[in-house]
Backbone as numpy.savetxt, mean C-alpha at the origin, in Angstrom:
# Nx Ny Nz CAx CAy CAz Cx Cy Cz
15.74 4.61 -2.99 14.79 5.60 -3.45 13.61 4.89 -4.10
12.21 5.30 -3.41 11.13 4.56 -4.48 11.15 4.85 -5.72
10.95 4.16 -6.53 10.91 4.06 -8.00 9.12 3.95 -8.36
8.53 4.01 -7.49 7.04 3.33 -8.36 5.91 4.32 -8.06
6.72 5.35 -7.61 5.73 7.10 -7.80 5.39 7.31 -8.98
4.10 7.44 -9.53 3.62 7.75 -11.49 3.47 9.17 -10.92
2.92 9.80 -9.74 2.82 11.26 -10.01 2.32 11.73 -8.63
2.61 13.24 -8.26 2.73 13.58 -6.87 1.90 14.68 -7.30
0.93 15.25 -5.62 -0.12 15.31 -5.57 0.42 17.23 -5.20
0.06 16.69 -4.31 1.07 18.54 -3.47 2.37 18.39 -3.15
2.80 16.67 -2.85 4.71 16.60 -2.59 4.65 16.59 -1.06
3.70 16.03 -0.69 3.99 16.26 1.35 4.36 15.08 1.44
5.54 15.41 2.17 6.33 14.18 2.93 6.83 14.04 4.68
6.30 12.94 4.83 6.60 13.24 6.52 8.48 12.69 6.88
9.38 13.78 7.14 10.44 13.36 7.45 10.97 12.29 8.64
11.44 10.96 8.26 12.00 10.78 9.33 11.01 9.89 10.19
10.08 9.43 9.96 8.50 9.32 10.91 9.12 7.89 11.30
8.69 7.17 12.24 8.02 5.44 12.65 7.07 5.26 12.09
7.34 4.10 10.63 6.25 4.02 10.43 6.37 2.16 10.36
4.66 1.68 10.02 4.51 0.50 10.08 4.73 -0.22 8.71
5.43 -0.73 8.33 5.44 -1.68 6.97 4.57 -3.29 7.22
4.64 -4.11 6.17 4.02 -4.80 6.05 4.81 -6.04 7.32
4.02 -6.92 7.96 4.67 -7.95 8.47 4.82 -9.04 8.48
4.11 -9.66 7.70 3.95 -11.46 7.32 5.09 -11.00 6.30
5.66 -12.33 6.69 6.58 -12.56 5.36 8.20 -12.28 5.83
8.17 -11.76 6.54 9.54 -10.61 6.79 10.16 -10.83 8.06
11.21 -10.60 8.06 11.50 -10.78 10.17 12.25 -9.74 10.45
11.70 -8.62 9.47 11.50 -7.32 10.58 10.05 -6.44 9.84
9.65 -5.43 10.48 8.69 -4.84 9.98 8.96 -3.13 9.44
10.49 -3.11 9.15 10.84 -2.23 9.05 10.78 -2.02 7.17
10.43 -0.66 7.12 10.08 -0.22 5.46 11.22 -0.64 4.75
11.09 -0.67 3.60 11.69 -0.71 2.25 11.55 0.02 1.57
12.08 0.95 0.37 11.47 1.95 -0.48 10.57 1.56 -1.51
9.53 2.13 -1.20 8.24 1.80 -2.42 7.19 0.98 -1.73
7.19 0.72 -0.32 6.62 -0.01 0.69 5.46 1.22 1.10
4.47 0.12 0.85 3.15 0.80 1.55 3.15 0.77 3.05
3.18 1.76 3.80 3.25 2.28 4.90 2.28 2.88 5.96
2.23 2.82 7.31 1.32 3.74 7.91 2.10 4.35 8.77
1.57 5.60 9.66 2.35 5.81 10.57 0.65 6.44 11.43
0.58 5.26 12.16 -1.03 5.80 13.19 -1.67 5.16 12.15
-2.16 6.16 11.55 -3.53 6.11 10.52 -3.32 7.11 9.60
-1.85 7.22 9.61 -1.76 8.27 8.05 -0.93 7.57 7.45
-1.55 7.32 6.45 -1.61 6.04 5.07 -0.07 6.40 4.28
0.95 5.90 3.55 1.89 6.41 2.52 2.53 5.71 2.36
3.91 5.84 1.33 5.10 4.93 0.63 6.28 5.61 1.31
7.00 4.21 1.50 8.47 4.70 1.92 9.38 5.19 0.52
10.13 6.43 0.73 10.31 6.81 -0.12 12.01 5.70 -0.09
12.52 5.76 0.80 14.12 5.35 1.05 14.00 3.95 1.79
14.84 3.64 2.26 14.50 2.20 2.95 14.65 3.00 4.70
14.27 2.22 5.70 14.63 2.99 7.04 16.08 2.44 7.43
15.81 3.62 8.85 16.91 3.64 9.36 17.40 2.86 10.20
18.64 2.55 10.90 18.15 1.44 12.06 17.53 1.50 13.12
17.03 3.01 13.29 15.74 2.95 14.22 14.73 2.52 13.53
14.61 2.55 12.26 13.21 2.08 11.97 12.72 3.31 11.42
13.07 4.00 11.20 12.58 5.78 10.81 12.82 5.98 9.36
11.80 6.45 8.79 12.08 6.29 6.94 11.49 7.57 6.82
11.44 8.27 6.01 10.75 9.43 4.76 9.39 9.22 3.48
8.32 9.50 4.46 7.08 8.67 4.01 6.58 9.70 2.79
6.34 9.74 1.68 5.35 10.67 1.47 3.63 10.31 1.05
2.85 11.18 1.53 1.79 10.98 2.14 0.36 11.43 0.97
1.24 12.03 -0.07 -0.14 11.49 -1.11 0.65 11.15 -2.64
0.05 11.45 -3.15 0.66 11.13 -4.83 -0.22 9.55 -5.40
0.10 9.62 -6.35 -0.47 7.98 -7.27 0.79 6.79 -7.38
0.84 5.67 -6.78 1.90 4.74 -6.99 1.60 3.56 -7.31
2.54 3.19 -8.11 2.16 1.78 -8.19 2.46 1.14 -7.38
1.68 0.33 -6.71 1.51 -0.60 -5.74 0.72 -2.34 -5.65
1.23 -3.25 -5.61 0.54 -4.03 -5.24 -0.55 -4.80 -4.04
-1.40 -5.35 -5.04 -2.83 -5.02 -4.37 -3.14 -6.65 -4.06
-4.48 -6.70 -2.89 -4.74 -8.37 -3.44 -5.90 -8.00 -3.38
-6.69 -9.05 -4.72 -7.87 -9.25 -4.93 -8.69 -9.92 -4.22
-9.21 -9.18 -2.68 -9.95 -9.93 -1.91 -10.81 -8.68 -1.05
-11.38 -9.60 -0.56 -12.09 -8.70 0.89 -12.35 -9.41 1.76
-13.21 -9.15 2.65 -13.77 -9.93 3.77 -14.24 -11.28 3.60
-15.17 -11.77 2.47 -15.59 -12.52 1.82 -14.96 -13.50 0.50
-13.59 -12.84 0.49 -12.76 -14.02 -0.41 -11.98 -12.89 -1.63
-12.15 -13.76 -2.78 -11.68 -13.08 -3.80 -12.64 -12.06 -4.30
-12.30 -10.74 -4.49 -12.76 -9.68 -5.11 -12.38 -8.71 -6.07
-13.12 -8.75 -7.00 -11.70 -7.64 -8.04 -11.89 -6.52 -7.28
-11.12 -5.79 -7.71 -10.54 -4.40 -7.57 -10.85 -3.61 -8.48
-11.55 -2.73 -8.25 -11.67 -1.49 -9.75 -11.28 -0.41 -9.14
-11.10 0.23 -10.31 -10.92 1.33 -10.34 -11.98 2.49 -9.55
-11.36 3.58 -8.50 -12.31 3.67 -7.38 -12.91 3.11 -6.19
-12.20 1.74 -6.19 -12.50 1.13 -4.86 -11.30 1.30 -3.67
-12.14 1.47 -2.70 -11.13 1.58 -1.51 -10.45 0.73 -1.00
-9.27 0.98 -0.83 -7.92 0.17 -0.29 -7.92 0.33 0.73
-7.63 -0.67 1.80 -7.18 -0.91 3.27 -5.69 -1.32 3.43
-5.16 -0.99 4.49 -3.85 -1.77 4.75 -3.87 -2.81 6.07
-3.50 -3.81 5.88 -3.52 -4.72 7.11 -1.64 -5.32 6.86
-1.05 -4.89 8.01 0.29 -5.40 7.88 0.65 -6.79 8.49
-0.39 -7.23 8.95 -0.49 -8.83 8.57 -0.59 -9.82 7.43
-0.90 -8.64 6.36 -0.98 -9.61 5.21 0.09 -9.14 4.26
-0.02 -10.19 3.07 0.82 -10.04 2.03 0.37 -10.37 0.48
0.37 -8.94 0.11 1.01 -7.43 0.29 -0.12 -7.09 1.28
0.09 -6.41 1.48 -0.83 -5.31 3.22 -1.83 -4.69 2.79
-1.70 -4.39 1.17 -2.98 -3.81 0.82 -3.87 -4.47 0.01
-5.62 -4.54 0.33 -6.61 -5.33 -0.06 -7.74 -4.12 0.42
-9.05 -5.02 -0.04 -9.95 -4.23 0.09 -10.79 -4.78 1.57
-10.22 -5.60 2.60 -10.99 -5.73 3.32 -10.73 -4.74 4.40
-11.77 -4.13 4.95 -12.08 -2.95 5.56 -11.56 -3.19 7.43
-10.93 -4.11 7.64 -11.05 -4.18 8.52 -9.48 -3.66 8.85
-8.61 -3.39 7.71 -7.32 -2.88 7.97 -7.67 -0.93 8.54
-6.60 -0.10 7.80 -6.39 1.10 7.96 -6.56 1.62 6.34
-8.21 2.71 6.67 -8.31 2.90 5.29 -6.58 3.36 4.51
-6.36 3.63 3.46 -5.03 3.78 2.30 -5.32 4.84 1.52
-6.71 4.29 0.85 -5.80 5.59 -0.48 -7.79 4.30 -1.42
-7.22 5.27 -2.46 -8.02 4.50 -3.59 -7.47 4.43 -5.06
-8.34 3.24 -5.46 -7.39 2.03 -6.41 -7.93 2.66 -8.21
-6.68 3.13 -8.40 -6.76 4.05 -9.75 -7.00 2.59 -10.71
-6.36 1.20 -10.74 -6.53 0.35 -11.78 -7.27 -0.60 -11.24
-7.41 -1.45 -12.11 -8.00 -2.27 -11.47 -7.30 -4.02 -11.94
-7.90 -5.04 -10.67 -7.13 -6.43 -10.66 -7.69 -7.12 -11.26
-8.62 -6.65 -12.74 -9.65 -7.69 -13.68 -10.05 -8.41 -12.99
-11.55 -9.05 -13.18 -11.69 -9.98 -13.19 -11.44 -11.59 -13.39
-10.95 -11.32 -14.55 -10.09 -12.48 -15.41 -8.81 -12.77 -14.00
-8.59 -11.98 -13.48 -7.09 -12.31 -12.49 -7.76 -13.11 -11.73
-9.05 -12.45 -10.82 -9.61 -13.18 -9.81 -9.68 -14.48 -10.09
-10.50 -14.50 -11.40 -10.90 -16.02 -11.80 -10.00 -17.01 -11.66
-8.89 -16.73 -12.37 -7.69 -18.05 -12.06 -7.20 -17.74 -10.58
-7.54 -17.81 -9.58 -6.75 -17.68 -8.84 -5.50 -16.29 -8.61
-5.37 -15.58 -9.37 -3.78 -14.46 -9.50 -4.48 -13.67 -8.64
-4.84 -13.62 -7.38 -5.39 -12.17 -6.79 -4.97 -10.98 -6.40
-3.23 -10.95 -6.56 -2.44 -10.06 -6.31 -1.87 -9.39 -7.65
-1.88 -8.19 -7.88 -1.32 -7.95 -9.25 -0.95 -6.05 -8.40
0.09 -5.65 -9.64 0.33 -4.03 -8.85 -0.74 -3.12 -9.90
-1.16 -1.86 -9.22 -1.99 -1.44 -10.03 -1.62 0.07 -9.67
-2.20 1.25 -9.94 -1.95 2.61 -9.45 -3.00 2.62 -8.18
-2.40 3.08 -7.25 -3.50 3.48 -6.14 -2.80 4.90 -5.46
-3.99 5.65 -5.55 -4.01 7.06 -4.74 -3.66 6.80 -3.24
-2.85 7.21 -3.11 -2.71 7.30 -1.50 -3.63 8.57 -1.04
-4.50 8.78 0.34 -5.27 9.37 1.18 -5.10 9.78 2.13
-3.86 10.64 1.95 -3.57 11.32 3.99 -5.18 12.02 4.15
């Protein structure tokens, strides 16, 4: 069961769906609960871990904590509050701000500056998910 829901929006959840989890890192690409997710281009968190088809219980808006990386197209970038999140399940974690993933949701905290600076570009923060 995800644990890192702070608060739900209307409560829509897609039952059961194929969806895409993150894939670097892993040697399968199958969700985990609390895993930022797509299914197409509709953005969300696995609520449970999947099934052995691969089929999990996404829900598709609410605020979660999620981890983020401090980058974009151009390198390291903070993250504020209000900036848009992408998902690319090639990377790790999948969600960043370079635009070239599947827009997500938008980024309720933010990854300071101070993180960027040393190097820490990944930190978890609240981000709105955007069906």
């Amino acid at each position: 069961m995800s644990v890192n829901r702070l608060y739900v929006q209307q409560n829509r959840v897609m039952p059961l769906a194929k969806a895409t989890a993150q894939t670097a890192a892993r040697t399968t690409n199958q969700a985990l609960a609390g895993d930022p997710v797509v299914i197409g281009q509709i953005p969300g968190v696995a609520l449970s871990n999947a099934d052995a088809n691969g089929k999990v219980v996404v829900q598709i808006d609410g605020i979660f904590s999620l981890l983020v990386q401090g980058v974009d197209a151009g390198g390291n970038s903070v993250v504020a509050g209000g900036d848009r999140v992408y998902f690319n399940p090639a990377d790790t974690p999948p969600l960043s701000k370079k635009v070239a993933g599947i827009f997500f949701g938008y980024a309720f905290g933010d990854a300071g500056a101070q993180l960027v600076a040393l190097g820490n570009t990944t930190t978890a923060i609240p981000v709105m998910v955007q069906a």
